[in-house]
ZABAGU-187965 format. One line per 3 residues: number of its first residue (from 1); for each residue x negated, y negated, z of C-alpha. Coordinates in Angstrom, 1 decimal. Example, Ala and Ser with C-alpha at 12.3 -4.5 7.8 and 13.67 -1.06 7.14 Angstrom:
1) -12.3/4.5/7.8 | -13.7/1.1/7.1
This chain:
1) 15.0/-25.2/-8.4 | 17.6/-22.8/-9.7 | 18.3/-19.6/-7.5
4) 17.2/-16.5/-8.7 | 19.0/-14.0/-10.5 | 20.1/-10.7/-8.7
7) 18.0/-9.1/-11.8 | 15.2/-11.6/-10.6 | 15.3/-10.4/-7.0
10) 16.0/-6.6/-7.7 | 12.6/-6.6/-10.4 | 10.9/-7.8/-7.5
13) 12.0/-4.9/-5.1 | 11.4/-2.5/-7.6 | 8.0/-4.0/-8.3
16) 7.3/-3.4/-4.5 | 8.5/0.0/-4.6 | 6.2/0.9/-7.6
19) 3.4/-0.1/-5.4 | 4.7/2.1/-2.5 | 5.2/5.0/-4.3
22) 1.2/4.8/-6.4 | 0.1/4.2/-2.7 | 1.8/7.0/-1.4
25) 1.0/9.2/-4.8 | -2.7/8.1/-3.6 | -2.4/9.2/-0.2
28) -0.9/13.0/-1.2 | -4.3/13.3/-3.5 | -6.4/12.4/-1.2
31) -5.2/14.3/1.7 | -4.5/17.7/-0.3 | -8.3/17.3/-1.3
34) -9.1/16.8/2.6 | -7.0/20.0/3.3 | -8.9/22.2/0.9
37) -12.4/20.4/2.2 | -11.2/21.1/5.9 | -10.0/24.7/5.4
40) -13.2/25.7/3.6 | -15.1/24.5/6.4 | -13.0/26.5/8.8
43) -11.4/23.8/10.3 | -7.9/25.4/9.7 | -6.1/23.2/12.7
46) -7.4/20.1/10.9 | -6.6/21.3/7.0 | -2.9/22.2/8.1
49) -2.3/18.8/9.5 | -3.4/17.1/6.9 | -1.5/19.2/4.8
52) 2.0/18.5/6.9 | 1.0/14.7/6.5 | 0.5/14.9/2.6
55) 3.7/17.0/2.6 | 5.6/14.1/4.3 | 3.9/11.5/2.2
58) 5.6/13.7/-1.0 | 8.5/13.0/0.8 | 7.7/9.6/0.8
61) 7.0/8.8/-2.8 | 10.5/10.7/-4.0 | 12.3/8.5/-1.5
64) 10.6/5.8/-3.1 | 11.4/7.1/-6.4 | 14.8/7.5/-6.0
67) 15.6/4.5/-4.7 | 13.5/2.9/-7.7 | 16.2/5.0/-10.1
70) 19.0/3.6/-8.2 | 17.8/0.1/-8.3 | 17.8/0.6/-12.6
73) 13.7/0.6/-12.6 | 11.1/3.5/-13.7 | 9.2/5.0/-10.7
76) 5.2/5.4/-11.3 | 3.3/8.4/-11.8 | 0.0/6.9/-11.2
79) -2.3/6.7/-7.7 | -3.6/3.6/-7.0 | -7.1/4.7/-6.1
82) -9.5/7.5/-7.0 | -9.6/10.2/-4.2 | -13.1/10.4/-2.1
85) -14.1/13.5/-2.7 | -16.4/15.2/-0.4 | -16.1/13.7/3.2
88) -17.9/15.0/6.6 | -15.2/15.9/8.7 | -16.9/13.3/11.1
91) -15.7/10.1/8.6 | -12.4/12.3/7.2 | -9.9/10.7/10.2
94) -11.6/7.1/9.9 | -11.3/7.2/6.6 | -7.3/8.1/6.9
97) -6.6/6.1/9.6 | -7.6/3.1/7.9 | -5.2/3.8/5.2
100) -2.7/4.5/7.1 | -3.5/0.9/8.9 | -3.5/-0.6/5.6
103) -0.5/0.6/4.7 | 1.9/-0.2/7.2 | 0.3/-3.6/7.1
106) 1.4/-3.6/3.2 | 4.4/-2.0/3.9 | 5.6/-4.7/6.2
109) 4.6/-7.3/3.7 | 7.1/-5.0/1.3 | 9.5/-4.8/3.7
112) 10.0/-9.2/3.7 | 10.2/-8.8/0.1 | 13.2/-7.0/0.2
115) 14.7/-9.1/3.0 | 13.9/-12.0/0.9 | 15.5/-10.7/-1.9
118) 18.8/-9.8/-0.2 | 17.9/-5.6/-0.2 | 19.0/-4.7/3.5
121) 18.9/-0.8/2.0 | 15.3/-0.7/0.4 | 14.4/-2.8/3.8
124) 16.0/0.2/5.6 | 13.9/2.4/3.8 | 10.6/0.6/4.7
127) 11.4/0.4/8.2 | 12.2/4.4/8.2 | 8.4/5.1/6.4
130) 6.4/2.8/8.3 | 7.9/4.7/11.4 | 6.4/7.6/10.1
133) 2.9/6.0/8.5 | 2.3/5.0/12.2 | 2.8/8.5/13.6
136) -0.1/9.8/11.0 | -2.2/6.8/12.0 | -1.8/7.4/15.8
139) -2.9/11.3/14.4 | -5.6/9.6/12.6 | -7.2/7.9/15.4
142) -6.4/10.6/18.0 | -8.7/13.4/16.0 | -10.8/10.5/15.2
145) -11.7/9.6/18.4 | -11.7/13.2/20.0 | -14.5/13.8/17.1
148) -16.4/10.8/18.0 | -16.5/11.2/22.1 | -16.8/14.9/21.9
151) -18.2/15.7/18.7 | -19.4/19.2/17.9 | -17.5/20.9/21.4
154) -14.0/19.6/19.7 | -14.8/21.0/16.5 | -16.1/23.8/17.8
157) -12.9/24.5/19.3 | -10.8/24.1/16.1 | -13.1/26.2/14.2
160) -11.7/29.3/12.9 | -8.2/28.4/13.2 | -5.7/29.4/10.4
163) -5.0/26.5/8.0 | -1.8/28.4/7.2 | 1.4/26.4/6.9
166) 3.4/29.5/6.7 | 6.0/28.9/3.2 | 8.3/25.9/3.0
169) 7.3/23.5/5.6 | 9.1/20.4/6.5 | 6.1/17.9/6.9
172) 4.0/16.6/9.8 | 6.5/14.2/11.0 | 9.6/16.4/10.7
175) 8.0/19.2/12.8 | 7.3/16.8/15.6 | 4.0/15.2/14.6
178) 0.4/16.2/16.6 | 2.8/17.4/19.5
């Protein structure tokens, strides 16, 4: 079997990256349509957190793209998935922390590809992401579970809180995550 080309192995890690970034392209829809869902329901704590996290997944899919550029490949401008529209705020941080589960799990399957293709610095970058996917996923299951033990006295508490992320914000993770 004849090894493969560096063209061969780089089409693959951009190929990977493509998929990254339409996940991560799906990930800003969706949770920009949770923040407008949560903040008309008054749950302004809740819409600006998942604002910060769709703000850091931006970040995510121009890392992504750039690196696609660098690599010689055409980033994406597609989501993967249609957005659900509509969610109880009940189901909204079950819903995101499965896909936040889902993708680090695809993420690490993405980061062996580039390992197994000889990219050390797209390998780099998935390690540096799924850092941050698992901070919104322990978010995720955190609100998640304060909703489910304590239902209505936790919202309650949120309600009425200002949604406002002030102007240029930085992102979920880079201002220190659920802290």
């Amino acid at each position: 079997m004849a090894a493969q080309s560096r063209e061969e192995r780089r089409a693959k890690v951009i190929e990977v990256l493509n998929t990254a970034r339409e996940m991560e392209l799906h990930a800003i829809y969706q949770y920009m349509n949770q923040h407008y869902g949560l903040d008309d329901m008054d749950y302004g704590e809740l819409a600006k957190n998942i604002k910060l996290v769709a703000i850091d997944e931006m970040r995510h899919a121009e890392m992504f793209a750039e690196r696609i550029k660098e690599l010689g490949g055409e980033p994406v401008a597609a989501s993967s998935q249609k957005v659900q529209r509509g969610q109880e705020v009940g189901t909204i941080f079950t819903h995101d922390s499965k896909l936040e589960d889902d993708t680090i799990d695809t993420y690490n399957q993405f980061l062996q590809v580039c390992r197994d293709n000889g990219d050390s610095i797209t390998a780099k970058l998935f390690e540096q992401i799924i850092d941050e996917e698992q901070e919104h996923l322990n978010y995720f299951d955190d609100v998640g579970d304060h909703i489910k033990e304590l239902g209505s006295t936790y919202l309650a508490r949120i309600a009425g809180t200002p949604a406002s992320t002030g102007g240029y914000t930085r992102g979920f993770t880079a201002e220190g995550g659920g802290e």
